[in-house]
C-alpha positions in Angstrom: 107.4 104.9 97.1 106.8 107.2 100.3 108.5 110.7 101.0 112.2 109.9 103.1 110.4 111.6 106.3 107.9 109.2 106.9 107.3 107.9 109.8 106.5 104.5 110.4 105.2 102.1 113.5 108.3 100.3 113.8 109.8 97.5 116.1 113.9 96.3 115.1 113.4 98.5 111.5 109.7 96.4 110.9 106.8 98.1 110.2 104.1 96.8 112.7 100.8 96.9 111.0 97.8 98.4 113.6 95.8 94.7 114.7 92.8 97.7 114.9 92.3 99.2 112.2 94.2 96.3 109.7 90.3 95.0 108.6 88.9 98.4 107.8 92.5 99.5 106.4 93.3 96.2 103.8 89.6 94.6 104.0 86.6 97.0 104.3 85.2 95.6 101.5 85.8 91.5 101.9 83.3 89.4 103.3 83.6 89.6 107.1 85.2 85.8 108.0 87.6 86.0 104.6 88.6 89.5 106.0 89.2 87.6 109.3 91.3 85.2 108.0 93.4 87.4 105.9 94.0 89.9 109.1 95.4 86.4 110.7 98.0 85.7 107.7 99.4 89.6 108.3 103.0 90.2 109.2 105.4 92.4 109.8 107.1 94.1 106.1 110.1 95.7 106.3 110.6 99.5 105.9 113.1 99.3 103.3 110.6 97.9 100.8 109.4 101.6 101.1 112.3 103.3 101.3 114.7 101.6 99.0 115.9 103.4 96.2 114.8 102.0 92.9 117.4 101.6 90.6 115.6 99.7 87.5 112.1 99.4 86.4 110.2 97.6 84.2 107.8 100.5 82.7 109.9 102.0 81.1 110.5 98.9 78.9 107.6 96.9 79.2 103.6 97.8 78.9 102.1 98.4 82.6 98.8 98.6 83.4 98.0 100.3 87.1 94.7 99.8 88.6 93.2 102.2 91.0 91.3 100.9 93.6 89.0 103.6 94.4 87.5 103.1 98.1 91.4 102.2 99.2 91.5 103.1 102.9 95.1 102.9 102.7 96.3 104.4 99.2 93.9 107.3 98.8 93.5 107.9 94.9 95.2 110.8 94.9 98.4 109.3 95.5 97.3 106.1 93.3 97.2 108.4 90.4 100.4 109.8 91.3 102.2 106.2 90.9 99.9 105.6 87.7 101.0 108.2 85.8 104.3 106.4 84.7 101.6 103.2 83.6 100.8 102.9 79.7 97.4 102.1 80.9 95.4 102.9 84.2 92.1 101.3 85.0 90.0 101.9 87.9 87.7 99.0 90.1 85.2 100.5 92.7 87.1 98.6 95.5 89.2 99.0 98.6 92.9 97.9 98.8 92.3 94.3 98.4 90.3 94.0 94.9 91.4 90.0 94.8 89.3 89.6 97.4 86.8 91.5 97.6 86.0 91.6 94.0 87.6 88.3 92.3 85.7 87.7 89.5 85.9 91.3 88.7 89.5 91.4 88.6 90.2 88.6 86.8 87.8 90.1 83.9 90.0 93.0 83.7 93.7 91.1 83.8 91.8 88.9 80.7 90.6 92.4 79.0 94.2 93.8 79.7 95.9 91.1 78.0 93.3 90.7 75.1 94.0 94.6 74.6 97.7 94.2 74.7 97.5 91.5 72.3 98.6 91.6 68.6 95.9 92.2 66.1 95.9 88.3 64.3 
């Protein structure tokens, strides 16, 4: 997913996620004590789920749909677009990283319009 040479905050091969910046990073956009209690549930993730060689995957078999969150403080769109160019579809919300959150209703109105579209004509 991320270039061999990156560098990452790491304790015993963990990435350590900034306590600082982890609200305005993952939840700019959630209401402030939801935000609070999702920064709480945060925990180390491994570097190797970024650095591990990917040796099957499923869209190039199976319909994908990628969704670009667009006010992402962590995945700027540029490189969003980059991942969602191998996607047979690509939809956009006006959101930051965490859309199920922040934007709930809106997100579950586009999974039911993906499978509606991806659904055979009856």
């Amino acid at each position: 997913m991320v270039p061999a040479d990156t560098e990452f905050p790491t304790r015993d091969g963990d990435v350590l996620l900034p306590d600082d910046d982890s609200r305005h990073l993952f939840y700019a956009d959630v209401p402030a004590d939801e935000a609070d209690r999702a920064v709480a549930r945060l925990r180390p993730q491994s570097v190797r789920s970024c650095l591990e060689v990917v040796t099957r995957v499923a869209w190039k078999t199976i319909p994908s749909t990628y969704v670009v969150c667009e006010q992402d403080n962590v995945l700027p769109p540029a490189f969003q677009e980059q991942m969602a160019s191998r996607a047979t579809t690509v939809r956009r919300l006006l959101t930051g990283h965490s859309p199920f959150l922040s934007s709930p209703a809106e997100v579950a109105k586009l999974i039911t319009t993906v499978i509606a579209d991806a659904a055979p004509a009856r």
